[in-house]
LUMPARO-965095 format. One record per atom (N, C-alpha, C): residue in one letter; x, y, z. Coordinates in steps of 0.05 Angstrom, whole numbers, padded with zeros to 5 digits, always signed. Example, Ala and Ser with C-alpha at 12.3 -4.5 7.8 and 13.67 -1.06 7.14 Angstrom:
<recs>
a+00264-00114+00156 a+00246-00090+00156 a+00264-00066+00156 s+00257-00045+00142 s+00273-00021+00143 s+00258+00001+00157 
</recs>
This chain:
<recs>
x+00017-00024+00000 x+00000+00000+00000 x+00018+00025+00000 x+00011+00041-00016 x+00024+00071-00019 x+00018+00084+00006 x+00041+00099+00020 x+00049+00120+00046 x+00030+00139+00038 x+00029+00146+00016 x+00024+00184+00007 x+00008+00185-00010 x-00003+00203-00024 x-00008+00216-00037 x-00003+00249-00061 x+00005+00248-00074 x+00010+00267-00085 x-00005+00270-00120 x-00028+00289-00123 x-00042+00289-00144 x-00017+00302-00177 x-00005+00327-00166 x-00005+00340-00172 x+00035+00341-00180 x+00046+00348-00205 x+00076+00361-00199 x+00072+00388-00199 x+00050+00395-00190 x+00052+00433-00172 x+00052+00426-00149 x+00041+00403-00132 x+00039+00401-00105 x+00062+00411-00089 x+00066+00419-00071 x+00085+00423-00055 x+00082+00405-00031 x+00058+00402-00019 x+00056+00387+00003 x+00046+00356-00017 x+00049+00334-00002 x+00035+00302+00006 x+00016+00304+00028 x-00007+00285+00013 x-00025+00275+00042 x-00018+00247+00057 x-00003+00240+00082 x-00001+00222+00090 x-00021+00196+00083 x-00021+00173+00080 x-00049+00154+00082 x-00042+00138+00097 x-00024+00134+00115 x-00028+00118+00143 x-00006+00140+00162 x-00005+00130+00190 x+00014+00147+00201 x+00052+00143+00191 x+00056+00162+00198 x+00096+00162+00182 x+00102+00169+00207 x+00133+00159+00207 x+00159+00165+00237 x+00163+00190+00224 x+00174+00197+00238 x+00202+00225+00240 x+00227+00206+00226 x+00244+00213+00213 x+00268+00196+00198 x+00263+00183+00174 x+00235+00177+00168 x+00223+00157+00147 x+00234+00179+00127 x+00247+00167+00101 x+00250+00176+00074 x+00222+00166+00061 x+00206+00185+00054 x+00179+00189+00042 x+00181+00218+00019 x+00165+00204-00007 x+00179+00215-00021 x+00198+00234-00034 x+00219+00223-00030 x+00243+00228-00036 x+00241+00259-00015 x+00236+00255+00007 x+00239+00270+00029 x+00243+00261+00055 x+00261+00269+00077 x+00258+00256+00106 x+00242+00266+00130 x+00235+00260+00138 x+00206+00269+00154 x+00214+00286+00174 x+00212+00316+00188 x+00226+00324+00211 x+00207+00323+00228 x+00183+00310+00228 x+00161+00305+00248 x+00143+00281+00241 x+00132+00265+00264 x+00111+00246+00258 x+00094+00258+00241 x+00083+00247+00228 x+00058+00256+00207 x+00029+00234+00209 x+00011+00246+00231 x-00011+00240+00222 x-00017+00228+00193 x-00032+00196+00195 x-00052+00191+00169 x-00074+00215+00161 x-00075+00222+00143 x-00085+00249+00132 x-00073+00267+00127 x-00052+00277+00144 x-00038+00310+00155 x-00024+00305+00130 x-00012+00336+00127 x+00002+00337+00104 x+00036+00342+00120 x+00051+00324+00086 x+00082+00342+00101 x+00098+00356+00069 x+00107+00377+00075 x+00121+00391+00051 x+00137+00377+00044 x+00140+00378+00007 x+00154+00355-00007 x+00181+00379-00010 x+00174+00405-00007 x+00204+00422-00016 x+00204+00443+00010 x+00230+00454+00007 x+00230+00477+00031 x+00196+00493+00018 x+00191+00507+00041 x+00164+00534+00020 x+00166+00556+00043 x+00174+00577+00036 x+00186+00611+00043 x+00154+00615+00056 x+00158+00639+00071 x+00130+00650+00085 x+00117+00658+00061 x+00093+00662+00069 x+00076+00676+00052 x+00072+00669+00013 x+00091+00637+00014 x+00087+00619-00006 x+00057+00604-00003 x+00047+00607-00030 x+00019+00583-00034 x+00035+00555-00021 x+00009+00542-00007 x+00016+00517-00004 x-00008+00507-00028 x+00007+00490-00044 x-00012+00477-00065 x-00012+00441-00054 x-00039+00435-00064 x-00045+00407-00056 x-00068+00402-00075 x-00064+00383-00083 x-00092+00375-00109 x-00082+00386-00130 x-00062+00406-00141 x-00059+00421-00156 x-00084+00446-00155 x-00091+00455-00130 x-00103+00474-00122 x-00089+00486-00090 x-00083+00517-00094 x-00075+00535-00069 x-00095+00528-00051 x-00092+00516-00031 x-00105+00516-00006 x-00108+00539+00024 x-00076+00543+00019 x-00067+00559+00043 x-00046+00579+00032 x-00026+00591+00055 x-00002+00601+00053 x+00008+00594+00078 x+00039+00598+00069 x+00053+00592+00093 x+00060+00622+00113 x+00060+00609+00135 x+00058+00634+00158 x+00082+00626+00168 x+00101+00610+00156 x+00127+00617+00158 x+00143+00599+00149 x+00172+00598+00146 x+00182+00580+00124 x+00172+00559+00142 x+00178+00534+00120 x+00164+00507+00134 x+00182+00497+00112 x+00202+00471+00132 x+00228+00452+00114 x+00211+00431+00094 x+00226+00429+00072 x+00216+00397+00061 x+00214+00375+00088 x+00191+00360+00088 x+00200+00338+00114 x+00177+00346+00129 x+00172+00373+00133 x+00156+00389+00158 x+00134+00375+00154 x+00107+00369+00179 x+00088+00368+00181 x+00071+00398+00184 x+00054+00402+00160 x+00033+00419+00147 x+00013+00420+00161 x+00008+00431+00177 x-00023+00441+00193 x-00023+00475+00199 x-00047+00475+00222 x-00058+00499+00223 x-00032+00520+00241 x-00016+00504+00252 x+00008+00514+00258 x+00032+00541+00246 x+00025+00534+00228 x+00039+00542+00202 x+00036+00554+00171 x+00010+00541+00172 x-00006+00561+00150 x-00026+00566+00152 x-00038+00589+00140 x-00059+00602+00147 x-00079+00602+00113 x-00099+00595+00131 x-00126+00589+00103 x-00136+00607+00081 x-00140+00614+00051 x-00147+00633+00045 x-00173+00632+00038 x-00189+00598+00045 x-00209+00593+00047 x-00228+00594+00061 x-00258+00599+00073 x-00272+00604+00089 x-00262+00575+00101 x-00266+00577+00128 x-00261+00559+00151 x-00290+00559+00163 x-00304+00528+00167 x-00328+00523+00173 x-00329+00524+00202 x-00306+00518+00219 x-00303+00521+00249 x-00305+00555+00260 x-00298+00575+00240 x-00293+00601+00246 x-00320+00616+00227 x-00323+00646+00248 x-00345+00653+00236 x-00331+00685+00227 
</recs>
């Protein structure tokens, strides 16, 4: 069974599909954090205020550099989409 997911060669980030270590070489990247099944982790370095692309669609930006390897959450980037939890 495939670790990841990746639709897109715009993607910058992977979606995990089971959980990953910290150290795991996953696609042709090394993990600098556990990664949640689901969570995403960046396939390249990506600068602040870089699109994070996934699907081959901008989802977010980054709210600050974030390494290839990094685990991708609300930590770190910020939505340019309506958020259903926020009013």
């Amino acid at each position: 069974m495939k670790s990841f997911i990746i639709v897109s060669e715009k993607d910058n980030v992977a979606t995990a599909l089971c959980d990953l270590k910290k150290g795991e070489k996953v696609a042709n990247v090394v993990l600098n954090n556990d990664i949640a099944s689901g969570h995403k982790f960046a396939l390249k370095d990506i600068k602040t205020d870089e699109a994070i692309i996934k699907y081959a669609e901008i989802i977010a930006s980054a709210n600050c550099d974030i390494k290839a390897g990094e685990w991708v959450h609300t930590h770190n980037i910020s939505g340019i989409r309506g958020r259903g939890d926020k009013e």
